[in-house]
N, C-alpha and C positions, 0 to 999 in steps of 0.2 A: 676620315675620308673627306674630300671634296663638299661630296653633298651632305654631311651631316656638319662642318665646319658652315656648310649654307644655312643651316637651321640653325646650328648656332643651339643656345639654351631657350629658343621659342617655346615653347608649347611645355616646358619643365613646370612640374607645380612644386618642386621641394627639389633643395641640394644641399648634400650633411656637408659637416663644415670640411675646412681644409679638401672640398673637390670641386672642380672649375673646368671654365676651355680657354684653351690656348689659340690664339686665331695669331698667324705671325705671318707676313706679308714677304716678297719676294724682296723689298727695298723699303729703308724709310720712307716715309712718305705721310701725308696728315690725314689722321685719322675717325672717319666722323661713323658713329654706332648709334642706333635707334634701341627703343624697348617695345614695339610693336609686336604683338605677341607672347611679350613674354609676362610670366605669371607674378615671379617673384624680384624682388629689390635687387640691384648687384650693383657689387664692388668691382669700375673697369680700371684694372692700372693699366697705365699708357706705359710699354717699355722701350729703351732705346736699342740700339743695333749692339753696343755693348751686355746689355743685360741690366741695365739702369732704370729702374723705374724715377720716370721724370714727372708724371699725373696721376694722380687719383681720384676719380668720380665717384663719389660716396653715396649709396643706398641710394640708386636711381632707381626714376617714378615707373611700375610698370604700367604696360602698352602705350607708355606716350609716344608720341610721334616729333618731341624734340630730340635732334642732332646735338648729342653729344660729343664733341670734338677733340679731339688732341690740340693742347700749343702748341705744340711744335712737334716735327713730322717723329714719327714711331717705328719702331720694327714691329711691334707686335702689342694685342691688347690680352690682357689676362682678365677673366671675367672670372669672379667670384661671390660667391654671397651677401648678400649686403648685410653691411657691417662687420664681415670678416676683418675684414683689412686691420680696424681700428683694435677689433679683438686681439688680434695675431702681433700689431705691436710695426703693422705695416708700414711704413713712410716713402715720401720721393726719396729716390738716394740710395736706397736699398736694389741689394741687387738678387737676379734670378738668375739662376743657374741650370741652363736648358742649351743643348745643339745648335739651339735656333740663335744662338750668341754665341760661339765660335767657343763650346764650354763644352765638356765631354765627361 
């Protein structure tokens, strides 16, 4: 929903692995994410309108109040675990397969 997409993983003290939010945007566009709030480390892949992940922000500091940003504009940011990513075998280039990238 809306408002829990506004909470975002704030206030989460634990996430098992392989589960995340998906925050995906009406249009690319650049993308800047805070960790205010939030309890534990995560893994943000920046994805493209394709389904491209183009960035990955690795085991961000929680409740900092630095802006985390996209290079270059995104469809959507996939937040997961910190240190998933590197676990899972994740890289830029890799792609995701979700509606939200014209993928069914």
């Amino acid at each position: 929903t809306p408002r829990r997409q506004a909470q975002g993983l704030m206030f989460v003290r634990s996430l098992p692995p392989q589960r995340g939010m998906l925050f995906v945007h009406e249009s690319p566009k650049p993308i800047g994410m805070w960790m205010k709030n939030t309890y534990i480390p995560l893994d943000m892949l920046f994805i493209d309108a394709k389904g491209r992940i183009r960035q990955i922000a690795e085991n961000t500091t929680p409740h900092s109040l630095e802006v985390i940003r996209s290079q270059e504009p995104a469809l959507a940011v996939l937040e997961i675990g910190g240190g998933e990513a590197r676990r899972l075998g994740i890289k830029p280039g890799h792609k995701v397969s979700h509606s939200a990238f014209g993928q069914h």
